[in-house]
C-alpha atoms as one frame of an Amber mdcrd trajectory, in Angstrom:
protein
 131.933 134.101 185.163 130.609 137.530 186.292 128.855 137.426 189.658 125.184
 138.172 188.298 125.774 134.573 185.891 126.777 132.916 189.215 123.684 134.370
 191.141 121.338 133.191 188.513 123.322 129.694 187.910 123.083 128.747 191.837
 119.751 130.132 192.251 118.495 127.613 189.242 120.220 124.554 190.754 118.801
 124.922 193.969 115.076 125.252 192.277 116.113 122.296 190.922 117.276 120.435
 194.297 121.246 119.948 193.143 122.725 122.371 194.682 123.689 120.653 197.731
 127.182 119.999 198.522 130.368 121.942 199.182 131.055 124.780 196.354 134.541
 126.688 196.297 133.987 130.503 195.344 137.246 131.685 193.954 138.712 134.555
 192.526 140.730 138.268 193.403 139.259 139.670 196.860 136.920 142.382 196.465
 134.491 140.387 193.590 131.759 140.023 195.775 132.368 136.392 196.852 131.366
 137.051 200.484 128.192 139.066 199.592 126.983 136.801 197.005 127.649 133.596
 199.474 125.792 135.520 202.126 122.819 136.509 199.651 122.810 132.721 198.561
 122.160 131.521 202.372 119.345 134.110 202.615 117.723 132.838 199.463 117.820
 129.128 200.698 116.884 129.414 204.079 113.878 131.729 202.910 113.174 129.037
 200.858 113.964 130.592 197.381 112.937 134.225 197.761 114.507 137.577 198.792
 111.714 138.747 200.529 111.758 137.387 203.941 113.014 139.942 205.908 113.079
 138.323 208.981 115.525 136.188 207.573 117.365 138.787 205.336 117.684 140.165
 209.196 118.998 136.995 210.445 121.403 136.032 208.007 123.110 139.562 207.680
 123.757 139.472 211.610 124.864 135.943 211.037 122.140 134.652 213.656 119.965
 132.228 211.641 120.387 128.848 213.065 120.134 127.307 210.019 123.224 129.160
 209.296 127.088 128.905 210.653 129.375 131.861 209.496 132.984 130.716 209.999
 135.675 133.069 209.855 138.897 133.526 212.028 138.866 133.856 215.752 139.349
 136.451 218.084 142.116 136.727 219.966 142.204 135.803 223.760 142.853 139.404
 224.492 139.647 140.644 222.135 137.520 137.598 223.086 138.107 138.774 227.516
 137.195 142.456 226.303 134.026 141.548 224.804 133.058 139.447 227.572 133.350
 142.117 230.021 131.473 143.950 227.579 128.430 141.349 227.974 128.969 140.523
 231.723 128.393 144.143 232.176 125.066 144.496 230.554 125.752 146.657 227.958
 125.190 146.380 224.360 127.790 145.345 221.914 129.225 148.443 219.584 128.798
 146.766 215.859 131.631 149.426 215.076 133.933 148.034 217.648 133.005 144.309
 217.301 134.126 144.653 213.297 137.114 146.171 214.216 138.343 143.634 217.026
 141.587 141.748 215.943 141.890 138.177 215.192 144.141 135.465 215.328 146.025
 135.493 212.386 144.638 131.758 210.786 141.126 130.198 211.148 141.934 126.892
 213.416 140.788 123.876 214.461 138.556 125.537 216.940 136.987 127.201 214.737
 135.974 124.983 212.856 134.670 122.431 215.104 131.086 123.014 215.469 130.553
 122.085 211.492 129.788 118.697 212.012 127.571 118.762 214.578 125.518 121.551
 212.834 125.160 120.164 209.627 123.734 116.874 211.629 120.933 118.562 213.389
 117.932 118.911 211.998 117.198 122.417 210.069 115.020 124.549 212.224 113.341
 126.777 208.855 111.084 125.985 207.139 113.018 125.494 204.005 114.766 122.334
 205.853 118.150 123.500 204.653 121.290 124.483 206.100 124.143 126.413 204.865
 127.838 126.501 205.730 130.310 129.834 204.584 133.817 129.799 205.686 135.285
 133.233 204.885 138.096 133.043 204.015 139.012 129.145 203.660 142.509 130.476
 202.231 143.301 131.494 206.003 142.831 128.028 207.499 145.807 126.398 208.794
 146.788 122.974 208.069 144.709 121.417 211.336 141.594 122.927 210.729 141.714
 122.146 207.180 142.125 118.379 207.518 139.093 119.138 209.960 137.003 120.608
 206.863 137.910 117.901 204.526 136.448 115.165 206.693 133.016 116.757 206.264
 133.645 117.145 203.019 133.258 113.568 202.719 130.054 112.747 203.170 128.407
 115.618 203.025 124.604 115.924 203.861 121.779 116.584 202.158 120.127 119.653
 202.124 123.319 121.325 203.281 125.140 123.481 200.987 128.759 124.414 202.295
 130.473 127.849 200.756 134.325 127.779 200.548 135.336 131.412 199.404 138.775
 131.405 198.308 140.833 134.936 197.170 143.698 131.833 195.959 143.319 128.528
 195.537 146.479 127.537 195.177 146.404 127.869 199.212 144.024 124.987 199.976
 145.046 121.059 200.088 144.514 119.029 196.620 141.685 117.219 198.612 139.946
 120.288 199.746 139.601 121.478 196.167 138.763 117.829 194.554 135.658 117.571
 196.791 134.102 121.019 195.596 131.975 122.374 192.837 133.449 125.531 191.547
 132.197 128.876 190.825 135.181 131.299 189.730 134.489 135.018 189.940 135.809
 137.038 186.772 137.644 140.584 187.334 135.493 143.103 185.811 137.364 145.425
 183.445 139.071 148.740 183.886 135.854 150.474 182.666 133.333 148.644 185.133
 135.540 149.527 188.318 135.667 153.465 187.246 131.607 153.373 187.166 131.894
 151.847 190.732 134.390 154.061 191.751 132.185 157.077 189.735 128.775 155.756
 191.885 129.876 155.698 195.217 132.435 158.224 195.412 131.591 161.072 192.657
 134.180 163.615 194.510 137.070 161.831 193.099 138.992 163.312 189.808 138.757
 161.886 186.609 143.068 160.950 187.031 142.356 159.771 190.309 139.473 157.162
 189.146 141.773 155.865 186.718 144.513 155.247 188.500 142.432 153.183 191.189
 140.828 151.101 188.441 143.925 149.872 186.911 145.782 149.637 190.751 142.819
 147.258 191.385 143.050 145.110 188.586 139.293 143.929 187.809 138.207 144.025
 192.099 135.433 147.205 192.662 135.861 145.916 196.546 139.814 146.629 196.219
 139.512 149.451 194.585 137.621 150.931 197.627 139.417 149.541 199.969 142.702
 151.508 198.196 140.868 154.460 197.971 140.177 154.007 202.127 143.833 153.500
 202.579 145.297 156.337 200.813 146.891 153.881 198.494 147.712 156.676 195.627
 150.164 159.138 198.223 151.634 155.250 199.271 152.252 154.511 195.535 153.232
 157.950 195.021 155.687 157.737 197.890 156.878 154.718 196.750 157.765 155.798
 193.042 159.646 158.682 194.131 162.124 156.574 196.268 163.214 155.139 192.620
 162.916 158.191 190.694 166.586 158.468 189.721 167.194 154.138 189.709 169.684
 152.738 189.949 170.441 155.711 192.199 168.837 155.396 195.511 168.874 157.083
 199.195 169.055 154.090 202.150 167.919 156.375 204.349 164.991 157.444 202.909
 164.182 153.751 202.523 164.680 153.350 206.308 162.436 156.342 206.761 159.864
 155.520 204.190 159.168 152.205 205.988 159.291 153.615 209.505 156.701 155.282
 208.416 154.135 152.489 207.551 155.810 149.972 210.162 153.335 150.763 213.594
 150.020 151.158 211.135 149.280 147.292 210.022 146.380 149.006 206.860 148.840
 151.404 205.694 152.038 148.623 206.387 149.753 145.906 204.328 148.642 148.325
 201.916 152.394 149.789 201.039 153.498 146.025 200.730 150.439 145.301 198.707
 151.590 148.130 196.108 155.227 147.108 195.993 154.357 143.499 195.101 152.052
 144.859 192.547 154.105 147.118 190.944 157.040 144.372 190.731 154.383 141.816
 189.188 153.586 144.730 186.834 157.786 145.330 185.991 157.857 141.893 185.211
 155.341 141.947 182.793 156.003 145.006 180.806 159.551 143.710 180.611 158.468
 140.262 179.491 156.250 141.744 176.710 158.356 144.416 175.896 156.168 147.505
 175.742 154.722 149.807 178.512 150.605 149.087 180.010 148.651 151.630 180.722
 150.445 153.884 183.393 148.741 153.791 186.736 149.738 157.749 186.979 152.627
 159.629 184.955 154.723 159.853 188.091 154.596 155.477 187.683 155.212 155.474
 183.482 158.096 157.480 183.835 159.913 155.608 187.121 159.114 151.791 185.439
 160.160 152.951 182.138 163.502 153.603 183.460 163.558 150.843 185.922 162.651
 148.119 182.971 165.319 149.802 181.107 168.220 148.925 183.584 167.360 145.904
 185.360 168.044 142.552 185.244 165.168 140.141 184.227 166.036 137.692 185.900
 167.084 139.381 188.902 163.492 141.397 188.531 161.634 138.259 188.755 164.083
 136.671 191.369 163.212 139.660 193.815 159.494 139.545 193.497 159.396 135.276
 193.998 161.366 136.080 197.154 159.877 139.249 198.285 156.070 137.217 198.131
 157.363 135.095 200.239 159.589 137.366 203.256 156.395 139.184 203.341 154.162
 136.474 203.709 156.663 134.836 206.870 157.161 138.604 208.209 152.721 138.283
 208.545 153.443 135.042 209.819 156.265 134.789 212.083 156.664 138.078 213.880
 159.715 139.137 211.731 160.626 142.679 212.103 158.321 143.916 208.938 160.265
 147.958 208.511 163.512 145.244 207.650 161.625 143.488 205.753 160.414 145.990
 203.332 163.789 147.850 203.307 166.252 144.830 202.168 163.695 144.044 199.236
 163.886 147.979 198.476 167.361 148.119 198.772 167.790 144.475 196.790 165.285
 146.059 194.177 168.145 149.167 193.445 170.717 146.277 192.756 168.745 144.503
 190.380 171.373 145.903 187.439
């Protein structure tokens, strides 16, 4: 379903008091799942309306007590920083608290306070409370057995938001105990209008290429634009330009590159996986999509030409997951990319 049909769907149950329980919101990152869940708890704890904007205030600063906002930690590095911050005095940056890292999963910890919150009584006037765990795909295995004991028995009057970019991620149990609202892409034409509306400088080439590198997500599709994702995927094409004829070292160098920058490391991995899904594809249907840019029809026309299907598909299985334990583990990420780049030249 589109996110407006979703809106109007949740906002009818809850005039109808069944809306309570936990809901999973699912689908690509960059939908809107976040804003929508966060424009849901406003609407509830305002007590069906958009126009309290004392709470419109307190929900976007995730400071309505009727309201817990659970996302991953910060580190204990981040966490002594900003309390030095506070002991001082001085007033929190919002620039510099968004940008603070955090620990790689959501834990235990974090998730802790649910069940005492959802057991006190609501402090609104609409006498409900609402739970959002953003992202519940980033909860590791602890904190999710943690979750799924509240899931069940859930309260009354308590609506709890799981917003999930893949599903597949969360325990059988998780996903049993929640009513499901799944977020459609939007097409190719709907992302260029986003892309047209909020950044009209860009070309007409480079709108297109965005919308189909974002595959249905207006959020992603920014979020690209941000990290310079078109010289990446440019940069990346050109290393296979003459396939299966490659250049090692430019490999090592085109990596070494991205290594030390995690946005512009995650967003070069992001493309390669992408493009390999797309390889796959076009070879299993045997005929060319819509090119992202000419530089990309040319280099996969040749690539699906020459490789090995099964080999093709092979890579990509293994690639998602070395990238997904480099994140994880520490591995040495520039490696990494390099031996799935190099692996990718052999795939004859």
């Amino acid at each position: 379903m589109q996110r407006d049909e979703i809106r109007t769907r949740l906002e009818e149950l809850w005039q109808k008091q069944t809306l309570a329980g936990a809901w999973l919101f699912s689908g690509p990152e960059g939908l809107g799942k976040a804003t929508l869940a966060i424009e849901l708890a406003e609407y509830i704890l305002a007590g069906g309306t958009y126009a309290n904007q004392t709470v419109k205030s307190q929900v976007a600063t995730a400071s309505h007590p009727d309201m817990l906002l659970i996302r991953r930690g910060l580190t204990d590095k981040e966490k002594k920083e900003r309390q030095k911050i506070v002991d001082s005095g001085k007033a929190l940056d919002d620039k510099t608290e968004a940008e603070r890292s955090r620990n790689p999963f959501i834990t235990v910890d974090d998730i802790r306070g649910i069940d005492g919150f959802i057991h006190m009584s609501a402090s609104g006037s609409s006498s409900w409370k609402v739970v959002i765990i953003d992202s519940a795909d980033e909860m590791n295995i602890n904190a999710a057995n943690a979750v799924l004991k509240v899931l069940e028995e859930p309260p009354s009057q308590t609506v709890m938001i799981l917003i999930s970019h893949n599903p597949a991620k969360l325990l059988p149990t998780i996903l049993s105990r929640c009513r499901k609202a799944s977020f459609s892409p939007l097409s190719e034409t709907e992302v260029a209008e986003v892309l047209r509306k909020t950044n009209p400088e860009l070309s007409a080439s480079e709108i297109t290429s965005l919308s189909r590198l974002a595959e249905g997500s207006p959020g992603k599709a920014i979020s690209l634009l941000s990290a310079d994702a078109l010289s990446v995927f440019g940069g990346l094409l050109r290393l296979f330009s003459d396939f299966p004829k490659v250049n090692a070292a430019d490999f090592y160098k085109f990596a070494e590159k991205y290594e030390k920058d995690e946005l512009a490391y995650t967003t070069l991995k992001d493309l390669y996986i992408t493009w390999l899904y797309r390889l796959i594809r076009m070879q299993a249907a045997g005929e060319m999509e819509a090119p992202i840019t000419d530089e990309e029809q040319a280099v996969s026309s040749r690539v699906i030409s020459l490789a090995d299907k099964e080999k093709l598909l092979g890579l990509w299985e293994k690639s998602t997951v070395l990238f997904n334990q480099a994140d994880n583990l520490y591995l040495d990420k520039k490696q990494v990319m390099v031996n799935s780049l190099l692996e990718l030249s052999s795939c004859l």
